[in-house]
C-alpha positions as CSV (number, residue, x, y, z in Angstrom):
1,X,0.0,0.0,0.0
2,X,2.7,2.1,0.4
3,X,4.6,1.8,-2.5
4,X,1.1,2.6,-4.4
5,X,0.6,5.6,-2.2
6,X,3.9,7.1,-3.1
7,X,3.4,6.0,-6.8
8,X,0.0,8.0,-7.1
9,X,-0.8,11.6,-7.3
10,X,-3.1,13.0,-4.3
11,X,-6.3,14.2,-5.1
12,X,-4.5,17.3,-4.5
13,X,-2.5,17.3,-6.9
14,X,-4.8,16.5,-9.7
15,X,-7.7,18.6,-8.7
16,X,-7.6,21.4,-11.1
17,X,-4.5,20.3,-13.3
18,X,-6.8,20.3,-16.9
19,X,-7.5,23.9,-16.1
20,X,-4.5,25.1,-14.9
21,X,-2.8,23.4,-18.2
22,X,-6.0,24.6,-20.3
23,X,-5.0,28.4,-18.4
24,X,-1.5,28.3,-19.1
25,X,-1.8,27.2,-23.0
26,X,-3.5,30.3,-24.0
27,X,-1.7,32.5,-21.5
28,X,1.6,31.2,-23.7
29,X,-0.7,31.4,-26.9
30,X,-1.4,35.2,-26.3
31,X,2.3,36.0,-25.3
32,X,3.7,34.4,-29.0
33,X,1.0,35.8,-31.0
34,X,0.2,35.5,-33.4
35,X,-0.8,31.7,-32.8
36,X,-2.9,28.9,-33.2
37,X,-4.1,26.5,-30.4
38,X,-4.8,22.8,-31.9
39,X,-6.6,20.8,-29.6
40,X,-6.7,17.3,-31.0
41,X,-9.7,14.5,-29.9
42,X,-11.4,17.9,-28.6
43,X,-14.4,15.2,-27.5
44,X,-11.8,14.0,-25.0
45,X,-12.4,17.4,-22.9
46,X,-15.6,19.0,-24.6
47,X,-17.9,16.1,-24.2
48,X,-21.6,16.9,-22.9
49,X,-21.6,17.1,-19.6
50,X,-23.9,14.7,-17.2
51,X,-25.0,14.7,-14.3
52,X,-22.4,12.3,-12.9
53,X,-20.6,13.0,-9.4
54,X,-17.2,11.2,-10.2
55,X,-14.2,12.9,-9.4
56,X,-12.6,12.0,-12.6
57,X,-16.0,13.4,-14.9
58,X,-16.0,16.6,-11.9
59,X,-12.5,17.2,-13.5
60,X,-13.1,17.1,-17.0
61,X,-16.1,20.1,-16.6
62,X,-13.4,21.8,-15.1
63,X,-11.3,21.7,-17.6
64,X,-14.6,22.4,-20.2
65,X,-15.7,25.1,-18.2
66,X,-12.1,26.8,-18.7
67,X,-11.8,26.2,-22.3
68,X,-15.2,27.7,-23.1
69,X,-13.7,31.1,-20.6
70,X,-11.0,31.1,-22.7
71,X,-12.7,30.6,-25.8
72,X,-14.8,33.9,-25.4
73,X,-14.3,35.0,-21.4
74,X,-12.8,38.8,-20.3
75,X,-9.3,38.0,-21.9
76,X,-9.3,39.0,-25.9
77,X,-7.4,36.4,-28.1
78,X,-6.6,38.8,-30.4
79,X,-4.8,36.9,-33.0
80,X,-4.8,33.8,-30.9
81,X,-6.9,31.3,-33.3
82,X,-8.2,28.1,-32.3
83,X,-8.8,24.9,-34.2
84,X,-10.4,21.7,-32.8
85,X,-10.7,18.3,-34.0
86,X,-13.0,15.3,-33.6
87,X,-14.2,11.9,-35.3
88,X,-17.0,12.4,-32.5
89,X,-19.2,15.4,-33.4
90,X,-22.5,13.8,-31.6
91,X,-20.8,13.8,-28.4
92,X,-19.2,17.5,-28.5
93,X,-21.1,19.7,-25.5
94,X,-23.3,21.9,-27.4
95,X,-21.4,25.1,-25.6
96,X,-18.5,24.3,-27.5
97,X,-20.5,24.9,-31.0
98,X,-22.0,28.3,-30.1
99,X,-21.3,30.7,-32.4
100,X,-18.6,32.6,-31.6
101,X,-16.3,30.3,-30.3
102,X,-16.0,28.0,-33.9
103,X,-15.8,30.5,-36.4
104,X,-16.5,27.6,-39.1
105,X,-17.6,23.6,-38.4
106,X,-15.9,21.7,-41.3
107,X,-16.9,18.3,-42.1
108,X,-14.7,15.9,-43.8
109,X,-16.2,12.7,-44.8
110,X,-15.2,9.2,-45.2
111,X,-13.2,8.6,-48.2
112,X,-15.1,7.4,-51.3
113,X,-14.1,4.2,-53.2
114,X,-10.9,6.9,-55.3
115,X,-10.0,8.2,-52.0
116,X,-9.8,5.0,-50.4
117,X,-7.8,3.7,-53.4
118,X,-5.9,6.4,-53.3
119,X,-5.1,5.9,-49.8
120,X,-4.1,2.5,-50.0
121,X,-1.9,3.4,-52.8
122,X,0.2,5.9,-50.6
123,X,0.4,3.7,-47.6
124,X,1.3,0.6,-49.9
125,X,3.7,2.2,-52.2
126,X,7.0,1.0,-50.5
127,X,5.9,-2.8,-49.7
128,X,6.3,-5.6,-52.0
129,X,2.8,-6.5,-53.3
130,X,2.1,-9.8,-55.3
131,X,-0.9,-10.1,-56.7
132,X,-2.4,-7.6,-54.5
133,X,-5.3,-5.6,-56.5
134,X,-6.1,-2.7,-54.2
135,X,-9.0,-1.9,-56.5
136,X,-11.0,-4.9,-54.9
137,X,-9.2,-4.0,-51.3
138,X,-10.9,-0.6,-51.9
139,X,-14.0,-1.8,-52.4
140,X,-13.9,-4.2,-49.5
141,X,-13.5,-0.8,-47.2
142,X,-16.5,0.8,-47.8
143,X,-16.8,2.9,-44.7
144,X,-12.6,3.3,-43.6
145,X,-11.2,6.4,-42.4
146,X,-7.9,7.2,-43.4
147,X,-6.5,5.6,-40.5
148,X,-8.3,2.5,-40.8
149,X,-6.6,2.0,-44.3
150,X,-3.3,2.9,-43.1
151,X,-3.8,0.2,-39.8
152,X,-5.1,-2.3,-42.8
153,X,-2.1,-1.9,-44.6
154,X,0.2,-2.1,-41.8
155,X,-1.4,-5.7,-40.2
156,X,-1.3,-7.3,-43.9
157,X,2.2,-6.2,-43.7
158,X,2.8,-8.2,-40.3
159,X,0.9,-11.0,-41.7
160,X,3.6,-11.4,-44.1
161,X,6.4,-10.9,-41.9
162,X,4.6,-13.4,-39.5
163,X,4.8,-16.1,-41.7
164,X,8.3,-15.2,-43.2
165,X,7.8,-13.8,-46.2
166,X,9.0,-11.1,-48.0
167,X,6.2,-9.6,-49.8
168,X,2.3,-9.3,-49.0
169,X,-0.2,-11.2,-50.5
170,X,-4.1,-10.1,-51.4
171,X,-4.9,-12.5,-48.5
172,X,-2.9,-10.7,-46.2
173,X,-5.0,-7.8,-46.9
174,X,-8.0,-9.7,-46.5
175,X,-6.8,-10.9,-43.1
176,X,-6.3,-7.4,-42.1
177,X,-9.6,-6.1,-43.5
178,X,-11.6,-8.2,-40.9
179,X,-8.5,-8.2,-37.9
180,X,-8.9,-4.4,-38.2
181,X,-12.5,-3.5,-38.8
182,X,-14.4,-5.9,-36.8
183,X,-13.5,-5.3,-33.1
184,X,-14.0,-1.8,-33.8
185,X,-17.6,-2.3,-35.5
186,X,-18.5,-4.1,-32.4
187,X,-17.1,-2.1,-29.8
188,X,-18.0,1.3,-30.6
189,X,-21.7,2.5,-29.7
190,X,-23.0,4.9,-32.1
191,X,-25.9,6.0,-29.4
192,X,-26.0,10.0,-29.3
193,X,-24.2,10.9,-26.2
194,X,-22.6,7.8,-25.3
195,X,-18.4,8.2,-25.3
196,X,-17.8,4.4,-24.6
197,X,-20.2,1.3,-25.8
């Protein structure tokens, strides 16, 4: 018990940290202006807020509730711009999307069957395909991000390199297709509002 004690913050320690760090970033973004702020998986701290009474969720609306002050509170930004990104829209806290604290909310969709092509083209161009056509692969991806594509690629690579060879096979990339894509259709919930299924 001890060593676990020593090991993990107090609650001390932790209460207020996302807001302090949230605090500090614009403070540093306002003193190298002109700047932009790029928050990343902006879902992760702008998700809508419930009435929960975990520490941990208490922590997070914090860390919200400082964003959106810096976002439009007393302080001008001036030329301090700020871009977010997310793959979970649905979940965002309808504060966040305001106006006046997005100027613009740009979608990008899923690739289509020549982006996903394309796509597979880039991440494939330095392995050694036989008899790979990435025209079917494409088709059989309907629905892959970018990411998803370049994960795909990646496991039919290890296939190959599993099984000691040294070029990647069409079955390799079926392989990967469902390794890849079938936890994740199963796992994630697409229920409005819910971050974890």
């Amino acid at each position: 018990i001890d060593e676990i004690d020593a090991i993990a913050p107090k609650r001390e320690e932790v209460h207020g940290e996302g807001a302090r760090l949230v605090r500090e970033l614009f403070q540093l973004a306002r003193e190298k202006a002109p700047s932009i702020v790029f928050i990343d998986e902006l879902d992760a701290i702008g998700a809508k807020r419930l009435d929960t009474s975990t520490s941990g969720d208490r922590e997070v609306h914090r860390t919200l509730m400082q964003l959106l002050a810096e976002m439009d509170g007393f302080d001008p930004r001036g030329d301090v711009k700020i871009i977010g990104a997310t793959n979970r829209v649905d979940i965002l806290d309808p504060a966040l999307l305001r106006p006046g604290r997005f100027d613009r909310l740009i979608e990008i969709p899923l690739p289509d069957f020549e982006g996903r092509l394309e796509i597979l083209r880039i991440h494939t161009r330095k392995m050694n395909l036989r008899d790979v056509d990435l025209r079917r692969i494409a088709e059989e991806t309907e629905g892959a991000s970018g990411a998803d594509l370049k994960a795909i690629a990646t496991e039919a690579g290890m296939f190959a390199i599993r099984e000691g060879r040294e070029y990647v096979t069409h079955d390799d990339f079926l392989k990967a297709i469902r390794k890849v894509r079938s936890p994740v259709e199963s796992s994630i919930s697409t229920e409005p509002g819910v971050m974890f299924g």
